[in-house]
N, CA, C and O atoms as a printed pandas DataFrame, in Angstrom:
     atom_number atom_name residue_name chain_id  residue_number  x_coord  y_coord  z_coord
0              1         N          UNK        A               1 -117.548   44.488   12.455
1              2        CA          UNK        A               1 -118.318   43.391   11.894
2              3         C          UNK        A               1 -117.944   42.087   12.594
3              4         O          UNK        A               1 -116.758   41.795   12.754
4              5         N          UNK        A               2 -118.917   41.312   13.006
5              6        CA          UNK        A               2 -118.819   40.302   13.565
6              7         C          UNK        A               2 -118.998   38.723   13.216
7              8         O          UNK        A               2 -119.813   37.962   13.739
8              9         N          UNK        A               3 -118.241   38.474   12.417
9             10        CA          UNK        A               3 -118.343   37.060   11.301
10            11         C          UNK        A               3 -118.167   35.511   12.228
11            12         O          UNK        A               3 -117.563   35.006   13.174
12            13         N          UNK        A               4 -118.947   35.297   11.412
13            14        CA          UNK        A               4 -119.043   33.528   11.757
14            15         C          UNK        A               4 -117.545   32.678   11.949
15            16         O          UNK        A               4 -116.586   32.872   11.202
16            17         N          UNK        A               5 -117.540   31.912   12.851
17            18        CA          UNK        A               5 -116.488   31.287   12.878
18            19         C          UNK        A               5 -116.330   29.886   11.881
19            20         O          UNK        A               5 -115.285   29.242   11.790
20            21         N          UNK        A               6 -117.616   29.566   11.155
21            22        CA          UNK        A               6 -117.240   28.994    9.722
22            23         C          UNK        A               6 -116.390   29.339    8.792
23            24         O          UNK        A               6 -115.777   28.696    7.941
24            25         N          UNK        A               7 -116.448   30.664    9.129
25            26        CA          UNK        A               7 -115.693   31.764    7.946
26            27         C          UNK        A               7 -114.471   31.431    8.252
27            28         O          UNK        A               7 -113.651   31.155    7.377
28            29         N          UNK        A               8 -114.243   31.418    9.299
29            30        CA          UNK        A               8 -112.792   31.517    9.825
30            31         C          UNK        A               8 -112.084   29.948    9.631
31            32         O          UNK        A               8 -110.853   29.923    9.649
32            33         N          UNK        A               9 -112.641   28.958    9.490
33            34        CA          UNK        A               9 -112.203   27.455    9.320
34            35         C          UNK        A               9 -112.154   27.474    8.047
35            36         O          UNK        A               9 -111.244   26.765    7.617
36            37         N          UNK        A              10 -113.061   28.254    6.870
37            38        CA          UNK        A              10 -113.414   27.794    5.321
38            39         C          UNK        A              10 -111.794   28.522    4.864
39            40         O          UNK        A              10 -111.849   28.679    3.644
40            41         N          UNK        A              11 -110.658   28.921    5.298
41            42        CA          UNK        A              11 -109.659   29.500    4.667
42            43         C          UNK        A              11 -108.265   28.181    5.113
43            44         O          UNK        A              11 -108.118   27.868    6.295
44            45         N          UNK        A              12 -107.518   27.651    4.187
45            46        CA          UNK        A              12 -106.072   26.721    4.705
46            47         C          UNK        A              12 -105.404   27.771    5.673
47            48         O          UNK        A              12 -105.044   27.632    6.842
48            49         N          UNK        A              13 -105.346   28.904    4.803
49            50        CA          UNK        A              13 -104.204   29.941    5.855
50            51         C          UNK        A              13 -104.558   30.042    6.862
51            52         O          UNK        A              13 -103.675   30.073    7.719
52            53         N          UNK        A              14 -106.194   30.161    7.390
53            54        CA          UNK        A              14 -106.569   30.596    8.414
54            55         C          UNK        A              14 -106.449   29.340    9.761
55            56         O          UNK        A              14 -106.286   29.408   10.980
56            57         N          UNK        A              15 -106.662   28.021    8.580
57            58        CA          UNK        A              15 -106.569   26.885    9.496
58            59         C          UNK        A              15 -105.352   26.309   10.059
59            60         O          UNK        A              15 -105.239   25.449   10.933
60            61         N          UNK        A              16 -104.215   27.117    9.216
61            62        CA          UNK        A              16 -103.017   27.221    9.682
62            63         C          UNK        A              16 -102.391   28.003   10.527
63            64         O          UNK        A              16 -101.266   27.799   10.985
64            65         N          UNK        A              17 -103.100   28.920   10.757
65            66        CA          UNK        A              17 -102.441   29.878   11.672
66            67         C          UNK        A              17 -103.223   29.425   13.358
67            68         O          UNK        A              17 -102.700   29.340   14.469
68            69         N          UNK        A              18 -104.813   29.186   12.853
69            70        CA          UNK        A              18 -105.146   29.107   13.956
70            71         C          UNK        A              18 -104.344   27.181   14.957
71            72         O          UNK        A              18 -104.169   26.835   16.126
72            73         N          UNK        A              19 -104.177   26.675   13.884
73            74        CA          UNK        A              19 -103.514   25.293   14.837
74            75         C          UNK        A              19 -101.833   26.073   15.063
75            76         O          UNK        A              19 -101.479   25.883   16.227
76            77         N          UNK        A              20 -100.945   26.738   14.388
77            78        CA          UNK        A              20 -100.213   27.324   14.845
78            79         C          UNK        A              20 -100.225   27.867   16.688
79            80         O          UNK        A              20  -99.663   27.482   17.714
80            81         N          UNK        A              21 -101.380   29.136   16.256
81            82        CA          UNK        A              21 -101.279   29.334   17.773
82            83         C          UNK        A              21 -101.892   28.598   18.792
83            84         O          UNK        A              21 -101.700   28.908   19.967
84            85         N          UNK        A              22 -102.658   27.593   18.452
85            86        CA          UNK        A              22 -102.824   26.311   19.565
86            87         C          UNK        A              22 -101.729   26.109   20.107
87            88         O          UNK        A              22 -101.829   25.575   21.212
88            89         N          UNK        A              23 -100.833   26.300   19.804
89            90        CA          UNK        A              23  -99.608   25.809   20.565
90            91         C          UNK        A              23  -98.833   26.314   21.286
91            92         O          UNK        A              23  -98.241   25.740   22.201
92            93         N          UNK        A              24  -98.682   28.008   20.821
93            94        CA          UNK        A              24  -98.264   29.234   21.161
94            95         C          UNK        A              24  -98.427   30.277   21.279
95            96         O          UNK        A              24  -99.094   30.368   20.248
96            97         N          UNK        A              25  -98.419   31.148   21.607
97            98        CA          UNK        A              25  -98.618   32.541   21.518
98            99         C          UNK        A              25  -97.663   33.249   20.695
99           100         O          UNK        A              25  -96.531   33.415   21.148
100          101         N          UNK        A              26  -97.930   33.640   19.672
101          102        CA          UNK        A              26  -97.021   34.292   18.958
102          103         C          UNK        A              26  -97.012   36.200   18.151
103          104         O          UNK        A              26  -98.106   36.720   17.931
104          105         N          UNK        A              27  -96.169   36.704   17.939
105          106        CA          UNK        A              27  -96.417   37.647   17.876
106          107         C          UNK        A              27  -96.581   37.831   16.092
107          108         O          UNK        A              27  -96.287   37.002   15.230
108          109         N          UNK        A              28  -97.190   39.302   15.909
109          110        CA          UNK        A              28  -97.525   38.883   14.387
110          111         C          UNK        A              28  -96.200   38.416   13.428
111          112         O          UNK        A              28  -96.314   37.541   12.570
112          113         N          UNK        A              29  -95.170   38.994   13.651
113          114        CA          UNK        A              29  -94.509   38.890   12.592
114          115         C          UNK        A              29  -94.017   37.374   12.818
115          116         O          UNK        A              29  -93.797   36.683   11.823
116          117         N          UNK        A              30  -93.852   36.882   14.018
117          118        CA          UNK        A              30  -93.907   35.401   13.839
118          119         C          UNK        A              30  -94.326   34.669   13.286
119          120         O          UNK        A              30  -93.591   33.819   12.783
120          121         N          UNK        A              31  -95.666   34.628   13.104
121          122        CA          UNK        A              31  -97.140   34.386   12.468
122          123         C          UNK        A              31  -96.267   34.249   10.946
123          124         O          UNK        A              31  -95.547   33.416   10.396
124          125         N          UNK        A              32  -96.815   35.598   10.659
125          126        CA          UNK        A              32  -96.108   35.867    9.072
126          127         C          UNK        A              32  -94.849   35.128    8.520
127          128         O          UNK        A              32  -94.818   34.825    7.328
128          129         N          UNK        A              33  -93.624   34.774    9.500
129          130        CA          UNK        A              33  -92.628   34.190    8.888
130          131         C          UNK        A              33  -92.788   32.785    8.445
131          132         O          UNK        A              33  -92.267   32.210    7.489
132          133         N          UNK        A              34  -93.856   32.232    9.598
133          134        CA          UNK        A              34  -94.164   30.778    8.789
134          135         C          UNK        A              34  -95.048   30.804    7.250
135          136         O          UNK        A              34  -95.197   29.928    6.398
136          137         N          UNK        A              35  -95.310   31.561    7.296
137          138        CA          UNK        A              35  -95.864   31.351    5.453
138          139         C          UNK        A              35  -95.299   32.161    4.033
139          140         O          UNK        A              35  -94.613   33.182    4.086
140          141         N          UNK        A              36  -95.601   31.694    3.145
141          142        CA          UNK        A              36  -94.992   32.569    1.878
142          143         C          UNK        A              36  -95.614   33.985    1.417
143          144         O          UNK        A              36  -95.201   34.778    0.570
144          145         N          UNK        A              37  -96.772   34.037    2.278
145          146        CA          UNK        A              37  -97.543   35.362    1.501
146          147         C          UNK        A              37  -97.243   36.287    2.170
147          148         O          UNK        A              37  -96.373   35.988    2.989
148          149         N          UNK        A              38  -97.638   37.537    2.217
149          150        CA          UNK        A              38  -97.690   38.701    2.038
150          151         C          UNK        A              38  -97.845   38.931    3.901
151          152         O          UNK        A              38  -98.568   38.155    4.526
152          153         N          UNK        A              39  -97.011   40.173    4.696
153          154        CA          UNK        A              39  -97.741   40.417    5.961
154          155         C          UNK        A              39  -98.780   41.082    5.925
155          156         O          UNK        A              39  -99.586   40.952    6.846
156          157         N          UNK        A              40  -99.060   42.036    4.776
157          158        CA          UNK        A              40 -100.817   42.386    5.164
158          159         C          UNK        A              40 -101.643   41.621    4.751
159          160         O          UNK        A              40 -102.804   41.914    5.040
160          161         N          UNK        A              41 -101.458   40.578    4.070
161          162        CA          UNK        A              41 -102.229   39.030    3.649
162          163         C          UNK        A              41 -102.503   38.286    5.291
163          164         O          UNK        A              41 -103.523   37.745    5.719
164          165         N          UNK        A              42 -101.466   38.459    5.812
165          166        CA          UNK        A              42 -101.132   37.660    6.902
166          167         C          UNK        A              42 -102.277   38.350    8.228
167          168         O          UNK        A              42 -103.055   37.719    8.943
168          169         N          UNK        A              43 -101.984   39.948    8.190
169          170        CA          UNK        A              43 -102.829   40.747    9.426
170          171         C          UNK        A              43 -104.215   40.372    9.060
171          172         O          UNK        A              43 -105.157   40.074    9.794
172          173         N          UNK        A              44 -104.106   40.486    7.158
173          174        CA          UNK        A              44 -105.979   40.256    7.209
174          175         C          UNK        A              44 -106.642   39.191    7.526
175          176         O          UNK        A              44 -107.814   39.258    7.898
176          177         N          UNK        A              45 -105.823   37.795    7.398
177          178        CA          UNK        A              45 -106.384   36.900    8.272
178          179         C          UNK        A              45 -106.346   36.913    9.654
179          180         O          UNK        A              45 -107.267   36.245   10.123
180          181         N          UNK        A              46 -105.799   37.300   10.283
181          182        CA          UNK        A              46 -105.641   37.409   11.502
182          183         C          UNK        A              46 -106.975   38.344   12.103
183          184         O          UNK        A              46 -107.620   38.200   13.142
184          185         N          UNK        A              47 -107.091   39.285   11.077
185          186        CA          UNK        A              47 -108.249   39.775   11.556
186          187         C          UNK        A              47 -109.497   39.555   11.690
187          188         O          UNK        A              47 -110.310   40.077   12.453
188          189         N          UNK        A              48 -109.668   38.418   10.582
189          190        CA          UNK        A              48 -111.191   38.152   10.682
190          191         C          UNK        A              48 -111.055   36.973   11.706
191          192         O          UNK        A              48 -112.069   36.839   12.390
192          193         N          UNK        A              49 -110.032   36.075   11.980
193          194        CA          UNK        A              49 -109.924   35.380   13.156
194          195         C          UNK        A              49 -110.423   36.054   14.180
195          196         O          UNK        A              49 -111.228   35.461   14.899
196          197         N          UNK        A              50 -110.094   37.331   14.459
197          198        CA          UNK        A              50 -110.045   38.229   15.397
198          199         C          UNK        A              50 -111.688   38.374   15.970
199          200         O          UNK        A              50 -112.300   37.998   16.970
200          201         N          UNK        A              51 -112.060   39.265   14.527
201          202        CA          UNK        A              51 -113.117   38.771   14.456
202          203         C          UNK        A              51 -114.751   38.089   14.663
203          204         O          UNK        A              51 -115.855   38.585   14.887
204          205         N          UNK        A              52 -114.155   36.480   14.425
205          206        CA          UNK        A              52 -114.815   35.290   14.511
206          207         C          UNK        A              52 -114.370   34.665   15.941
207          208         O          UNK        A              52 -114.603   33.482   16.189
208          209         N          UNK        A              53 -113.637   35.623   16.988
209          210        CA          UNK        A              53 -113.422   35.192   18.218
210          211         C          UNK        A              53 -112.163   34.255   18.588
211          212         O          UNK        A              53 -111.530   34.130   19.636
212          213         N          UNK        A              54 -112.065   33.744   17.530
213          214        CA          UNK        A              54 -110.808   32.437   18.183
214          215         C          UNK        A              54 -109.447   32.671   17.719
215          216         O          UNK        A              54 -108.694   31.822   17.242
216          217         N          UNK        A              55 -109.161   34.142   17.942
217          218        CA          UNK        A              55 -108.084   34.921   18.314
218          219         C          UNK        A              55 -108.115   36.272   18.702
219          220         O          UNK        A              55 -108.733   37.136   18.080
220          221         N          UNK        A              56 -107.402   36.482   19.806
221          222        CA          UNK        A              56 -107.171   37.655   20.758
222          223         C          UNK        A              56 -106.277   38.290   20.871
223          224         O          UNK        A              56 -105.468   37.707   21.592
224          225         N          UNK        A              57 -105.870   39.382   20.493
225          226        CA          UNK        A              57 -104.255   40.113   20.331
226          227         C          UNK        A              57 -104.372   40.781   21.270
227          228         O          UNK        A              57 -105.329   41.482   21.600
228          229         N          UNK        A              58 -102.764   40.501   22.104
229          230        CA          UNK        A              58 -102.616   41.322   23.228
230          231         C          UNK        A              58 -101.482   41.894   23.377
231          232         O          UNK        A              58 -100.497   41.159   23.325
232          233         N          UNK        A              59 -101.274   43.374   23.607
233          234        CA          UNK        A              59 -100.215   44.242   23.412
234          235         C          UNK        A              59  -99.396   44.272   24.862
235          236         O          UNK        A              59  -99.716   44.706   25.969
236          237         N          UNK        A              60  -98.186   43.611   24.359
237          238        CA          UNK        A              60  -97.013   44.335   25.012
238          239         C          UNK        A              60  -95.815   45.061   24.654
239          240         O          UNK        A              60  -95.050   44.578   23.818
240          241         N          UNK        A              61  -95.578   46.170   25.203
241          242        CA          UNK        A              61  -95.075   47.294   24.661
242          243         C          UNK        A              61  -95.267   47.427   22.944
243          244         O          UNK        A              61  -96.385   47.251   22.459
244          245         N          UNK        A              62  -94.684   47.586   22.515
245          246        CA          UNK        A              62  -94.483   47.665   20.404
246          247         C          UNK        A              62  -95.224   46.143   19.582
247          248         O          UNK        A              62  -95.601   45.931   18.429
248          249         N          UNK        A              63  -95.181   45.292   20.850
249          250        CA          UNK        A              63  -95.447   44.134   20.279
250          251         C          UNK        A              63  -96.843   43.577   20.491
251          252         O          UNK        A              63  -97.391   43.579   21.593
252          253         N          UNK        A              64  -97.531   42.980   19.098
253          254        CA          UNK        A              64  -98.733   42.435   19.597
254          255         C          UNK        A              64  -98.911   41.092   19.433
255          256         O          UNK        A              64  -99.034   40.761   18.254
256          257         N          UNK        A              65  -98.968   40.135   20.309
257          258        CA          UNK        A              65  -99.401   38.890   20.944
258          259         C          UNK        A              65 -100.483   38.648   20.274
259          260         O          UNK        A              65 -101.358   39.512   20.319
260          261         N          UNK        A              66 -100.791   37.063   19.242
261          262        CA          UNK        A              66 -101.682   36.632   18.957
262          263         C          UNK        A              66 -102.036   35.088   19.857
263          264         O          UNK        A              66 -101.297   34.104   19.903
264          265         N          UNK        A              67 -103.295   35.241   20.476
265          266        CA          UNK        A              67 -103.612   34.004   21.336
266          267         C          UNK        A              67 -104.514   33.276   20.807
267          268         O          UNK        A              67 -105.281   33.861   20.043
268          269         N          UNK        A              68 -104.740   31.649   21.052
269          270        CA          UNK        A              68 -105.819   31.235   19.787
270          271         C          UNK        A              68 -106.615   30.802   21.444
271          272         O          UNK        A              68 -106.276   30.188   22.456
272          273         N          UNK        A              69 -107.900   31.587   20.925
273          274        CA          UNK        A              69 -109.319   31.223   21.712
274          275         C          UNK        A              69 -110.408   30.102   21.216
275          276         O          UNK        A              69 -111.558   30.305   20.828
276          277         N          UNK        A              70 -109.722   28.887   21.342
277          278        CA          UNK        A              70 -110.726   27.609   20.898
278          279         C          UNK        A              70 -112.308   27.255   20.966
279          280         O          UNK        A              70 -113.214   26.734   20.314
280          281         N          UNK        A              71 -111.991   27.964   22.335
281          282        CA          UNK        A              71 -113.643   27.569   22.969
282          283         C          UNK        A              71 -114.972   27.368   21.682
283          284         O          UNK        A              71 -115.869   26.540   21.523
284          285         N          UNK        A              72 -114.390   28.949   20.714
285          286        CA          UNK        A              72 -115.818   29.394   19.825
286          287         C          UNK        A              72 -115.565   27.745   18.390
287          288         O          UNK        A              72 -116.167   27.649   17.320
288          289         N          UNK        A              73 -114.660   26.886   18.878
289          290        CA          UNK        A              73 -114.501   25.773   17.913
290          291         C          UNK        A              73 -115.734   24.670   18.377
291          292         O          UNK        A              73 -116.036   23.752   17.614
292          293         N          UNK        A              74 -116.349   24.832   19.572
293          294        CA          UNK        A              74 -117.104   24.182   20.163
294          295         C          UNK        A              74 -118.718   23.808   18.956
295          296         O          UNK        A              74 -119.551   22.905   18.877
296          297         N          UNK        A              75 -118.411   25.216   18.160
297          298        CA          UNK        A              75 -119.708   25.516   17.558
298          299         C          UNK        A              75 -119.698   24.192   16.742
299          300         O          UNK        A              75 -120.504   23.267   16.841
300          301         N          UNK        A              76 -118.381   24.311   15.727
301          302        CA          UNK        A              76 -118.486   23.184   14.558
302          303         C          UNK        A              76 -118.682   22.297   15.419
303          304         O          UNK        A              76 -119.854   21.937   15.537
304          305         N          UNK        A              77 -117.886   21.792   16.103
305          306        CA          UNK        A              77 -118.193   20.685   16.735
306          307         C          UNK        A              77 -119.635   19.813   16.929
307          308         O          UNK        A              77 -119.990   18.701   16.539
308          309         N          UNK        A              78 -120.278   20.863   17.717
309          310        CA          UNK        A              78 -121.514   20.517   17.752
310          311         C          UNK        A              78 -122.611   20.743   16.649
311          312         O          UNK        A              78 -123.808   20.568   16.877
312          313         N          UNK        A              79 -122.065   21.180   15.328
313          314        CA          UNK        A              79 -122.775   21.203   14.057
314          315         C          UNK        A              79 -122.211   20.132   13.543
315          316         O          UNK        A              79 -122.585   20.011   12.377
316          317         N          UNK        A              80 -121.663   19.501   13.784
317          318        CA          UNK        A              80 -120.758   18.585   12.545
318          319         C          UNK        A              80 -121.050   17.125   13.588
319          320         O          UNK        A              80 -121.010   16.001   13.088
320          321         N          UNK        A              81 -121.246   17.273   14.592
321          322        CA          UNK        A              81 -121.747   15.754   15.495
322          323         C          UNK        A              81 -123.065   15.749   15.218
323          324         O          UNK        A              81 -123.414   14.572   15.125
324          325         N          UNK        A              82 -124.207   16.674   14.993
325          326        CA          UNK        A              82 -125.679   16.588   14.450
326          327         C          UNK        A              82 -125.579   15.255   13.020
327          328         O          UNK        A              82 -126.281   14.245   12.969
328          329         N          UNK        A              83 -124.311   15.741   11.811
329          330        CA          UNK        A              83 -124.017   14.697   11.035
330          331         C          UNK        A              83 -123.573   13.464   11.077
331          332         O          UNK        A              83 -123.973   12.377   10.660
332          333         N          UNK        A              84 -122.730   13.821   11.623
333          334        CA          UNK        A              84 -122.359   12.427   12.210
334          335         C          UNK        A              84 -123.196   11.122   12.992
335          336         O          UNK        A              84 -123.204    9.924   12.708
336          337         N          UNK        A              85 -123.807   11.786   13.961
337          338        CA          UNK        A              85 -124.892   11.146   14.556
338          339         C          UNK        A              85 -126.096   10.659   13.104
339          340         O          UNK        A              85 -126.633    9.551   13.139
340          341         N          UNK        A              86 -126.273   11.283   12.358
341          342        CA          UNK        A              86 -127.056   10.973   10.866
342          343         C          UNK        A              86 -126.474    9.887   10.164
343          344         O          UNK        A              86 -127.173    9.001    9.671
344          345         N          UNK        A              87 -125.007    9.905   10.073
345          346        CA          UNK        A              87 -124.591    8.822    9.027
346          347         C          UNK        A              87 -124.283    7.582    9.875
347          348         O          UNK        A              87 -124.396    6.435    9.442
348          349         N          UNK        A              88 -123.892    7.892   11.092
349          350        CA          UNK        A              88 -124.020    6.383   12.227
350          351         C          UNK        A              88 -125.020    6.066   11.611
351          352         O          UNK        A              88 -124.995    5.834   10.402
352          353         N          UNK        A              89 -126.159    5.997   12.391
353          354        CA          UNK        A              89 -127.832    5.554   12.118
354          355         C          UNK        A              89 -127.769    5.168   10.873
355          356         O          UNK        A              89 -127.885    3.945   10.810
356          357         N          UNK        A              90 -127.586    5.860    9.457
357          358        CA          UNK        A              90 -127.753    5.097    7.927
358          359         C          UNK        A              90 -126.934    3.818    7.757
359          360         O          UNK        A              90 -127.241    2.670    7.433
360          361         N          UNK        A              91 -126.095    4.252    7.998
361          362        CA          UNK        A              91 -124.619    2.931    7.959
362          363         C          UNK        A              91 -124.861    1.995    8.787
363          364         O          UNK        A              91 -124.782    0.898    8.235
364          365         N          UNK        A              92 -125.159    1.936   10.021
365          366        CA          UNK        A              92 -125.846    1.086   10.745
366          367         C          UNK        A              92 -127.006    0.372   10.270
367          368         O          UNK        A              92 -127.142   -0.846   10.394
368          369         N          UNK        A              93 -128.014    1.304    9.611
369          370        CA          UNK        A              93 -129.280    0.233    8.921
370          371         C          UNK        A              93 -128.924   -0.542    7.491
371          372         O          UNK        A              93 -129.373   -1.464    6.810
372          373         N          UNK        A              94 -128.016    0.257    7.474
373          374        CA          UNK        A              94 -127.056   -0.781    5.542
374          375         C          UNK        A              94 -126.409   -1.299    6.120
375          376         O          UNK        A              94 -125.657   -1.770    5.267
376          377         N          UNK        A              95 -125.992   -1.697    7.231
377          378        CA          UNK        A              95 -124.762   -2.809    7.615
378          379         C          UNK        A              95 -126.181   -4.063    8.153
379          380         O          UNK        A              95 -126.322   -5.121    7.539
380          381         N          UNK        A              96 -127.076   -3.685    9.326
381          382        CA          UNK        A              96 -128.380   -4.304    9.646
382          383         C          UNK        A              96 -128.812   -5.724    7.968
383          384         O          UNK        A              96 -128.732   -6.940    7.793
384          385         N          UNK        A              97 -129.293   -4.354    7.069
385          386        CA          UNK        A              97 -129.677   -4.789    5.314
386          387         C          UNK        A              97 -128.903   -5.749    4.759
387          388         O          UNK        A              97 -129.255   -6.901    4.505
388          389         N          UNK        A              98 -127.535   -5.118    4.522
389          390        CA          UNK        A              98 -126.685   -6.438    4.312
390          391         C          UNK        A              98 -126.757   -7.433    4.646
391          392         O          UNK        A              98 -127.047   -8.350    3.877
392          393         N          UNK        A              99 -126.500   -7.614    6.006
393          394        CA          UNK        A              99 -126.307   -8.992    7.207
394          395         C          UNK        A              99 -127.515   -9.524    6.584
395          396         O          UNK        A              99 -127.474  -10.565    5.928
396          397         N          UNK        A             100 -128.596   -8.853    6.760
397          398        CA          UNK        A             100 -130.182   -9.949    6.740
398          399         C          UNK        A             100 -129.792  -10.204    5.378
399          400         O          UNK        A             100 -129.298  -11.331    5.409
400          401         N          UNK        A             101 -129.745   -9.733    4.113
401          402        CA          UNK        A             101 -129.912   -9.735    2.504
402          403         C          UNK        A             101 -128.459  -11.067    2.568
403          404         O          UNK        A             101 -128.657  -12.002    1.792
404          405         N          UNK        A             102 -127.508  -11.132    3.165
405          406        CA          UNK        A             102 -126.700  -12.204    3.468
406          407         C          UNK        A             102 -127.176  -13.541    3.963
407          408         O          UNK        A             102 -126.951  -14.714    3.663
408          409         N          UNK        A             103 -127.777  -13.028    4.669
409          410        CA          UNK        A             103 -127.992  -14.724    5.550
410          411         C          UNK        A             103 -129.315  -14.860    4.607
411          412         O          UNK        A             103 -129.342  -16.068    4.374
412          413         N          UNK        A             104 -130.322  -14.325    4.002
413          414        CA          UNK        A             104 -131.389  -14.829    3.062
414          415         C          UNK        A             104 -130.313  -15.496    1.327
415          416         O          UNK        A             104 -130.537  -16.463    0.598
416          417         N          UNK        A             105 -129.543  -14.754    1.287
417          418        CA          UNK        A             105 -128.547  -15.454   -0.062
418          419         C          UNK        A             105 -127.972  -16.956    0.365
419          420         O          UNK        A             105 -127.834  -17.883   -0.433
420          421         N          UNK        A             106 -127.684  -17.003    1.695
421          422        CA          UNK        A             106 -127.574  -18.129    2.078
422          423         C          UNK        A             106 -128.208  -19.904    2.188
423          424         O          UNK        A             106 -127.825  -21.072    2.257
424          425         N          UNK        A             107 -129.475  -19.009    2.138
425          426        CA          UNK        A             107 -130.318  -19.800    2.815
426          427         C          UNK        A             107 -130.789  -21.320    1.286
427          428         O          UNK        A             107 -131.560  -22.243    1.550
């Protein structure tokens, strides 16, 4: 199954692990020692990361390597600047409103 990488941002744990391995490559049980829950709590996030693309496990010998693949972060990005670009423009015409509704209180 191939899940959205919304999915994968809408979890703290998940948003924690994935800025975790921004930094490093780590192996699972590494992963797992930074938090309080559970290691199959821990694999199942890892998996739908897995997943949602913006993590890649790579085996050496006994050990498996979790890598964080950012690129698929590009998506929000460019969903969440569509908004942004929206509330510039409003805030801009209420800052515009003000100023004029100011200098007419003035007058």
């Amino acid at each position: 199954m191939r899940r959205d990488v919304f999915q994968a941002i809408s979890d703290p744990t998940r948003r924690k692990i994935i800025n975790l391995l921004a930094k490093k490559s780590m192996n699972l049980n590494a992963v797992a020692d930074k938090f309080t829950i559970s290691r199959p709590a821990i694999s199942k996030h890892i998996k739908i990361l897995t997943e949602c693309g913006l993590v890649q496990i790579r085996v050496e010998g006994r050990e498996r390597y979790c890598e964080a693949k950012l690129k698929k972060l590009k998506q929000v990005s460019d969903w969440s600047d569509k908004f942004k670009n929206f509330w510039e423009e409003k805030l801009d015409a209420l800052e515009k409103h003000l100023s004029n509704t100011n200098k007419n209180y003035e007058k």
